[in-house]
N, C-alpha and C positions, 0 to 999 in steps of 0.2 A: 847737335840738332842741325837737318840741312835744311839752310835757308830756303831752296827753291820747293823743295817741296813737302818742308813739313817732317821728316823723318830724323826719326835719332840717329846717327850712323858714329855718337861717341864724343871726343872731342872737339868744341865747338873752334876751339884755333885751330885745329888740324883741319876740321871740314871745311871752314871760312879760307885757309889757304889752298885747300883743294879747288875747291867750286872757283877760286879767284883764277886760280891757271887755267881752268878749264874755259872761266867766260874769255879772258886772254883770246885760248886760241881755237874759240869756238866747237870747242869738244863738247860733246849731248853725254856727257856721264850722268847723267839721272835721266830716267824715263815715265812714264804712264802711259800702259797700254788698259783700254776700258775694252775688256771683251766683252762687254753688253749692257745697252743701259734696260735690260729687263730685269725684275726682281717681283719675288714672291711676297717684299713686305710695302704696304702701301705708305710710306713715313708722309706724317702733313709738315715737314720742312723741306724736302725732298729738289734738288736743284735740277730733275731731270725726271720729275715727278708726271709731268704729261706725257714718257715716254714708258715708264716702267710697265707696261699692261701689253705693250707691242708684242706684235704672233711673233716667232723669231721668224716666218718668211714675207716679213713684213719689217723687217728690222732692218734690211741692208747690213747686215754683219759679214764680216768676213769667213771665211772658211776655213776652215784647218789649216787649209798651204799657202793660204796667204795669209794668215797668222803668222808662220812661222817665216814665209818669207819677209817680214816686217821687224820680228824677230833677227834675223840673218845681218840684213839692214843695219838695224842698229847696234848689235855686237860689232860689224863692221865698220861702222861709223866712233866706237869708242865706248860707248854705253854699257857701266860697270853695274848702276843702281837701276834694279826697275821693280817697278811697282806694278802690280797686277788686280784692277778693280774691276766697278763698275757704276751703277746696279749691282747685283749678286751676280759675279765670276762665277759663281759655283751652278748657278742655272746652265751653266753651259758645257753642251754632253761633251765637250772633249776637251775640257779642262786643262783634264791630267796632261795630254797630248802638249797641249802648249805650256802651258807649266815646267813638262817635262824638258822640250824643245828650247824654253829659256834659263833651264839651270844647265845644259848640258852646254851650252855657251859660255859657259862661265857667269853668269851675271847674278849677283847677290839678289835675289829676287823676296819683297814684300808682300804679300799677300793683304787685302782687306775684303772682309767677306762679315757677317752677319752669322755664322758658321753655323747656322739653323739647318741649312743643307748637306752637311758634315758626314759624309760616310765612308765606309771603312778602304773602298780604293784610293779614296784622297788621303790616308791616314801611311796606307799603303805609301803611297810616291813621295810624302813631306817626310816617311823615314830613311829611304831610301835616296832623295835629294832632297837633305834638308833646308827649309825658308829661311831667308834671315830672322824672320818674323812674319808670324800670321797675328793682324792685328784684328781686332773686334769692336764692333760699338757697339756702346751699352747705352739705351734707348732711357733705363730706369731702374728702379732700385724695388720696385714693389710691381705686380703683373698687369695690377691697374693701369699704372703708368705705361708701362711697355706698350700694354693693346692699344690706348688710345694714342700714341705717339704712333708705333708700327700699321695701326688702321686692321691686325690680326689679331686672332683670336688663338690663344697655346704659346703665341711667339715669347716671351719672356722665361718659358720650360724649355723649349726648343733650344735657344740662344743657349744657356748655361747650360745645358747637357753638350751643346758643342764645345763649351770651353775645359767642362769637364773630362772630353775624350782630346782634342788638343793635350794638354796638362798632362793625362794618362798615356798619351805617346809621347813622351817627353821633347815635346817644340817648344820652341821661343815664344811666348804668346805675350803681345801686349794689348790693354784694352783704352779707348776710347770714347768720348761723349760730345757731341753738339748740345752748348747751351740755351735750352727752350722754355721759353714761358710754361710750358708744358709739364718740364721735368728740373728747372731749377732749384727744386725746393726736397730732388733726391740727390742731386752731386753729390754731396759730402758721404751720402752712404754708398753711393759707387765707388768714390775714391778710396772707404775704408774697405768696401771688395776687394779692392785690388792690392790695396795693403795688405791685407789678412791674405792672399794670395800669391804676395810677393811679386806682382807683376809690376811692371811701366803701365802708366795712367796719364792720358793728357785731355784735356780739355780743350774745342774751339769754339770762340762766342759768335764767330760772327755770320749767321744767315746770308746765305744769296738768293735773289731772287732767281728763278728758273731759266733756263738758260733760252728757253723760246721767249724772257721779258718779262714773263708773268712774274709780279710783286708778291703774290699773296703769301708766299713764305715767310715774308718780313713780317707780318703777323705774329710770326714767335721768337721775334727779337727781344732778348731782356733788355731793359733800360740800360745806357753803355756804363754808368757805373758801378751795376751790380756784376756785368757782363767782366770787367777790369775785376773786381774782387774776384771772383770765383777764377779764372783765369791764373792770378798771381797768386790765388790761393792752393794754388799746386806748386809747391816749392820746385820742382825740377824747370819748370817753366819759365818763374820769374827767375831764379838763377842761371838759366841761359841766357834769357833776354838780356839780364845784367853781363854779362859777357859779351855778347854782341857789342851793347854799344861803347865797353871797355875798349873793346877793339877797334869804334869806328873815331872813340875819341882820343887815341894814340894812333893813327891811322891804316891802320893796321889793313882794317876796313873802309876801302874808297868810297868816294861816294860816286852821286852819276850827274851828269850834265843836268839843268835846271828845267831843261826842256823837252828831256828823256819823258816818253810816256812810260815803259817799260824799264822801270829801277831795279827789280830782283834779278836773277838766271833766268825765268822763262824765253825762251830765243834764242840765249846765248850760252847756259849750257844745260839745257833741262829742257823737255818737250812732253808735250801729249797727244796720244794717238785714239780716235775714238773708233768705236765698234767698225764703224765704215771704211777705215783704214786711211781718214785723214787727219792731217796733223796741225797741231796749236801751237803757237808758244804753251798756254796754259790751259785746263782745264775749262775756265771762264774766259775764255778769250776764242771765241768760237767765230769772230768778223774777221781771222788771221787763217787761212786754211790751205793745205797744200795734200792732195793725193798722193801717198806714199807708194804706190803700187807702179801706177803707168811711167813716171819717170825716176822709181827707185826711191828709196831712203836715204841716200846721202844727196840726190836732187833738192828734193823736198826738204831738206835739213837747209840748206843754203838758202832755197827759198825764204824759207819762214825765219832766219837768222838775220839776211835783208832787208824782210819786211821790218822787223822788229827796231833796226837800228836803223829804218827809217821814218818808226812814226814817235813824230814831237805835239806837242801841245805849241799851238800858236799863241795861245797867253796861258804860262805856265800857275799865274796866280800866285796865291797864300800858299799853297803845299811845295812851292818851288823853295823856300826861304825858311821853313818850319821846321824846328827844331826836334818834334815830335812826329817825323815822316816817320823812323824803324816804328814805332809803337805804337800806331794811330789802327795799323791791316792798310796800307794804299798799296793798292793795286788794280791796275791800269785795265783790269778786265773787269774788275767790279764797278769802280766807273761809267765804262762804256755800257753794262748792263740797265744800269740804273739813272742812267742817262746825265750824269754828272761831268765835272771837269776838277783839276785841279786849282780853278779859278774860283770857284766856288761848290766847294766839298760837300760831301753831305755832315751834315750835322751829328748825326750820331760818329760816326769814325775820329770828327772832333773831341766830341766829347769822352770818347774812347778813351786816345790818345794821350789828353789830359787827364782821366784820370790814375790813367798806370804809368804815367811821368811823374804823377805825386805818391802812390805806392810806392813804385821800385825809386825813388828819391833822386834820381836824374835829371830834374827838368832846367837843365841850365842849355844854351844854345851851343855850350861848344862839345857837348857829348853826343850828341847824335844830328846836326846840322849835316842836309843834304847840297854841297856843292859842288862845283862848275867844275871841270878838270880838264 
């Protein structure tokens, strides 16, 4: 599992040593490039949900060549892992183009798509240069659910006939789900999807609010300890986790300054690039931004690595000293969205924390304490 950004990439010692050398010597080996936060499906938890309906000449998106000059950038900069999202990538007529243009660099590239838009020249290019993985979210386990979660109507037919022509050209396909008050009550027959399937299945509980502020997403937050259950109830999950913090309690795994706002890779060796072609440490950390274009991608890398390891919390609080920082989701973009501090956390990510410290059976201070170095 890699830390920064969520991706299985195998063993969790060998990635946790990778990503260490990498934040070391500021190498951007993992990436996200969002070629568009436009999408065909309307989802009401949706973190980029006030943007998904934009004309694309209204979008400020990049172009083909400056895609790929972005692209270019960050193969040259080190950039082994990229992820290619959105909105729905697949909305966008030249895909294949950039897609193409990021395997042809070498780069292990991830695909996440809703695969509702799945047609046979994309089937074409992923056999031809095949993805590490085209991963999928699964919205629900019955159509009802689907439509009212996606806010479409056919989309739950649509979705599984793309996973069924993935599967039929034999790709890597893993599927996914955000846990919603909405569709908590189908997990469990998602997960058996994917078992009967044979695929990778992972779950995330925790809702952001929209990345313009708007809260009202949090509306489909399950209460954090059901959110903890369901979560650890995907065995691949909690036995990484357990692993993580094997590793941070033999030290395997450092920890960060007390004062650090920024604890994971995002900045230091992981980045995201959104449709416009600027860059974040992280997806939700959009108050960090550097134009990748006018002074280049490895400019713009240094910038935003700068920025990163120069912003602290001036009273780092209770999350400074917490035992429960891996397992609570802190992070420093969610935070800032929601207008919080590590001085006084929010309440649910507490209660999170604690209860998948008492699940996965760790909650002693010297297995996952974040300290000063």
């Amino acid at each position: 599992m890699d830390p920064e950004c969520g991706l299985d990439f195998g063993s969790v010692p060998y990635v946790v040593d990778l990503f260490k050398r990498a934040r070391r010597e500021r190498v951007p080996l993992s990436g996200t490039l969002d070629l568009t936060y436009r999408c065909n499906f309307r989802c009401v938890h949706c973190y980029v949900g006030h943007l998904v309906q934009q004309a694309r000449s209204e979008s400020g998106e990049l172009d083909t060549g400056q895609m790929v000059r972005v692209l270019n950038g960050a193969a040259d900069a080190g950039c082994m892992f990229l992820l290619l999202s959105g909105g729905e990538p697949l909305l966008r007529e030249d895909f294949v183009q950039v897609y193409t243009a990021a395997r042809r660099l070498g780069m292990l590239v991830t695909v996440f798509t809703n695969a509702s838009l799945l047609n046979e020249e994309h089937l074409e290019v992923f056999g031809e240069y095949p993805p590490r993985m085209v991963e999928v979210t699964l919205y629900g386990a019955s159509s009802a659910t689907y439509e009212r979660i996606t806010g479409t109507r056919g989309s739950f037919a649509t979705v599984h006939n793309g996973i069924e022509r993935l599967l039929g050209a034999g790709l890597s396909v893993g599927l996914k789900s955000m846990v919603l008050r909405d569709n908590v009550h189908e997990i469990s027959a998602m997960a058996r999807l994917a078992q009967d399937l044979g695929l990778p299945y992972r779950v995330d509980p925790l809702v952001t609010p929209r990345l313009d502020g708007d809260c009202r997403p949090l509306a489909q937050r399950v209460e954090p300890e059901l959110a903890a259950e369901v979560e650890f109830g995907i065995e691949r999950q909690a036995s990484a986790m357990a692993q993580v913090l094997e590793l941070r309690r033999t030290g395997r795994l450092e920890g960060a300054p007390s004062d650090r706002l920024f604890r994971c890779g995002a900045g230091q060796a992981s980045f995201h690039v959104g449709p416009a072609g600027f860059m974040h440490p992280c997806l939700i950390s959009p108050g960090i931004a550097c134009d990748t274009l006018t002074p280049g991608f490895a400019e713009a890398w240094k910038t935003i690595t700068a920025a990163v390891d120069r912003a602290t919390w001036t009273d780092p609080g209770r999350c400074a000293t917490c035992h429960r920082a891996l397992l609570c989701g802190y992070c420093a973009g969610l935070f800032l969205l929601e207008g919080v501090s590590p001085a006084e956390p929010p309440e649910y990510l507490c209660r999170l924390g604690e209860r998948k410290a008492q699940l996965i059976g760790v909650d002693e201070p010297e297995v996952a304490v974040v300290t000063a170095t």
